[in-house]
N, C-alpha and C positions, 0 to 999 in steps of 0.2 A: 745199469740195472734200472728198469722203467719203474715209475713211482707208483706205490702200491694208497690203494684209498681206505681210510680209518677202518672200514668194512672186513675188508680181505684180513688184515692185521689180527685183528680183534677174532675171526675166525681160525685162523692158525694157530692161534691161543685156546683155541679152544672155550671159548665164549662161545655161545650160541644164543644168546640174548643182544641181541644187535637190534637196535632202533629202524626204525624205518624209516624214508628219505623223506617224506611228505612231513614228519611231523613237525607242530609251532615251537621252534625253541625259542626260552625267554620268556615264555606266558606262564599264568596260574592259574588257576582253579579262578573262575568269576572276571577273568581280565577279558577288558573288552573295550570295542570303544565308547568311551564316555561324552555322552554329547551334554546340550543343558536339558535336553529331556529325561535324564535320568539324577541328574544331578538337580534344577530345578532353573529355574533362572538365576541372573545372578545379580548382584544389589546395584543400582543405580551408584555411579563414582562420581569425583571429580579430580584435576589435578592441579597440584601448587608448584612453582618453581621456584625454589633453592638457590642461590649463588653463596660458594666459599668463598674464601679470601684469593685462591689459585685461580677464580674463575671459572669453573667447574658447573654446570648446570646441573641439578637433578628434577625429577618430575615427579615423587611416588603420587600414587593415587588413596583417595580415601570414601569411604563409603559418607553419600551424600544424608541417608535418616538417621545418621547417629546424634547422639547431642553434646557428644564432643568435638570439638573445635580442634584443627588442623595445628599441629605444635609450632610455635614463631620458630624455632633453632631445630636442625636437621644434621644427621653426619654424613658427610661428602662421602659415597661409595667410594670414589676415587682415590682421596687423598686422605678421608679420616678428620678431616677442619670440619668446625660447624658453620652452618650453611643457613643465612638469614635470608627471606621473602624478598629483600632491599635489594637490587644488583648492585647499586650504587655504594653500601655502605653496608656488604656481607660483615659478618662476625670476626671480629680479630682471633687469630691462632690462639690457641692454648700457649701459655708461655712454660716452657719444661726446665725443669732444674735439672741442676748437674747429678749425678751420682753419687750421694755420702756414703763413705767409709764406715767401719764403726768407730773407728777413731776418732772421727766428725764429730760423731752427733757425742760421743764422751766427753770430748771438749767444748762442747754446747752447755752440759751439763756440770761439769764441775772445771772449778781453775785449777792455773798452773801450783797454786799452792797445797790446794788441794788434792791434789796427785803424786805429790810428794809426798806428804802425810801417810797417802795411803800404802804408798810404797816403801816407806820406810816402816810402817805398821808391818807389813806382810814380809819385809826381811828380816825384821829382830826377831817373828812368827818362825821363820826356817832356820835363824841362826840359834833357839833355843835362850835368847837372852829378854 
């Protein structure tokens, strides 16, 4: 059976509102190309380059008449480390801790003595005594 095209399909269905071939699919109302003539110019830059601890380069750029000053520490797209101006002597990694339990941090908070206490409170509570 030869392949039939969206057209044909769509007619046999009895649609009769079928699109024609020429039109822009994916446009909207007002899309167009945008050069810097409509847009306007765009602001004088400059760039800084970032080394992480992986070694990782990045370059963002920054608008040069602002009066803010380019941030010393940066986050590595790549890897997520922060990323200092030094190559020599980038930012050491974030040090990450383990994952606590609730049990953990309970026994942060109270001792071993004190957990017995509590536990013996809350079964003379259930045993009615």
């Amino acid at each position: 059976m030869p392949a039939q095209t969206g057209s044909t399909v769509l007619e046999k269905l009895g649609n009769n509102n079928v699109a024609s071939g020429n039109a822009i699919r994916g446009s909207r109302v007002g899309a167009g190309p945008m050069g810097e003539a409509e847009r306007g110019d765009t602001a004088p830059r400059f760039r800084i380059s970032y080394w992480c601890a992986n070694g990782h380069e990045t370059k963002p750029s920054f608008a040069e008449d602002t009066q803010v000053e380019a941030p010393e520490v940066w986050d590595c797209p790549r890897c997520g480390f922060p990323a200092g101006q030094d190559r020599d002597k980038p930012p050491s990694p974030p040090r990450t801790e383990p994952y606590k339990t609730h049990l953990a941090y309970v026994k942060e908070r109270r001792s071993d003595a004190d957990g017995a206490a509590i536990l013996e409170e809350a079964l003379a509570k259930l045993r009615g005594t």
